[in-house]
N, C-alpha and C positions, 0 to 999 in steps of 0.2 A: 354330297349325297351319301347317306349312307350303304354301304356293302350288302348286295341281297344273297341271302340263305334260302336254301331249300327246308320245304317243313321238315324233313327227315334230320338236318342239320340242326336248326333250330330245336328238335326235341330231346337229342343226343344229350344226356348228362353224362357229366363228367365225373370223378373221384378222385383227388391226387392222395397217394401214402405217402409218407415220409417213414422210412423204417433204414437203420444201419447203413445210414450213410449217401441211399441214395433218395429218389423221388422219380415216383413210379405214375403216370397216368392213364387210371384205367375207365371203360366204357361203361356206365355202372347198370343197364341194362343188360350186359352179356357178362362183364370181368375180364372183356376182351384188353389188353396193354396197348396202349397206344403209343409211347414213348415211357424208358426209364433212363435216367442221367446219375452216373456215381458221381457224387460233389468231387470227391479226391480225384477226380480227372478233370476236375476244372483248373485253371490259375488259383494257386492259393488255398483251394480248398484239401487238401492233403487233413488236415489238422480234423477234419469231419469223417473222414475213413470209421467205417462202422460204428459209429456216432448216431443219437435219436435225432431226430429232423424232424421239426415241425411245418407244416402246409397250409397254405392258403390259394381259394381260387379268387382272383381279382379281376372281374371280367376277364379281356381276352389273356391274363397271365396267373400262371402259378409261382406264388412267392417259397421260400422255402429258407428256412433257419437252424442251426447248427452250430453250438461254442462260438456265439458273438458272431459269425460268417452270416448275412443275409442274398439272396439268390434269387432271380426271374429270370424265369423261363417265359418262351411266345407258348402257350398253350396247343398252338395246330400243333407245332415240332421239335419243342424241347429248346429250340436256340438258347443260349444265353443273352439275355437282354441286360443284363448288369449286377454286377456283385461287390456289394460293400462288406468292408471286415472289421470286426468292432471288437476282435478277439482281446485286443489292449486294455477293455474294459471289465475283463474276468472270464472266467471259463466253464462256467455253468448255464445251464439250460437256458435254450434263446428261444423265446416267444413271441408271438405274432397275435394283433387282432386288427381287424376291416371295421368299418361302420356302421356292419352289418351284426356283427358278435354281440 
């Protein structure tokens, strides 16, 4: 069964930035921060230290991209749910698209 939400939750949008390195998620009814993650304080991500990041919101996750590095986060809190590095494949701007783009 699925997880029940309050309407207050349910209407809550979200925004993730990607800017310099980190990824920031904010309340996009106030610009209140909800969580930010500097990649270079994750495993491996050093190589993204004030670097452009690109974002995505994937239902409950935010994906996030950086010089071949790819990133998700849990949406509620920033966890890291898993980081691939494709840095081997060159080192220019890493982009993202959903099914939805």
């Amino acid at each position: 069964m699925p997880e029940r939400r309050s309407t207050s939750e349910q209407s809550r949008a979200l925004i993730a930035v990607g800017h310099a390195g980190s990824v920031l998620l904010l309340e996009a009814a106030t610009g209140r921060p909800v969580w930010e993650r500097a990649l270079a304080d994750l495993p491996a991500g050093q190589p993204c230290d004030g670097q452009p990041v690109t974002v995505r919101i994937v239902g409950e996750t935010v994906i996030a991209a950086s010089l071949g590095h790819v990133f998700a986060f849990a949406i509620v809190d920033g966890e890291l749910l898993w980081h691939l590095n494709r840095r081997g494949r060159g080192d220019g701007e890493t982009s993202l698209a959903t099914e939805r783009d």
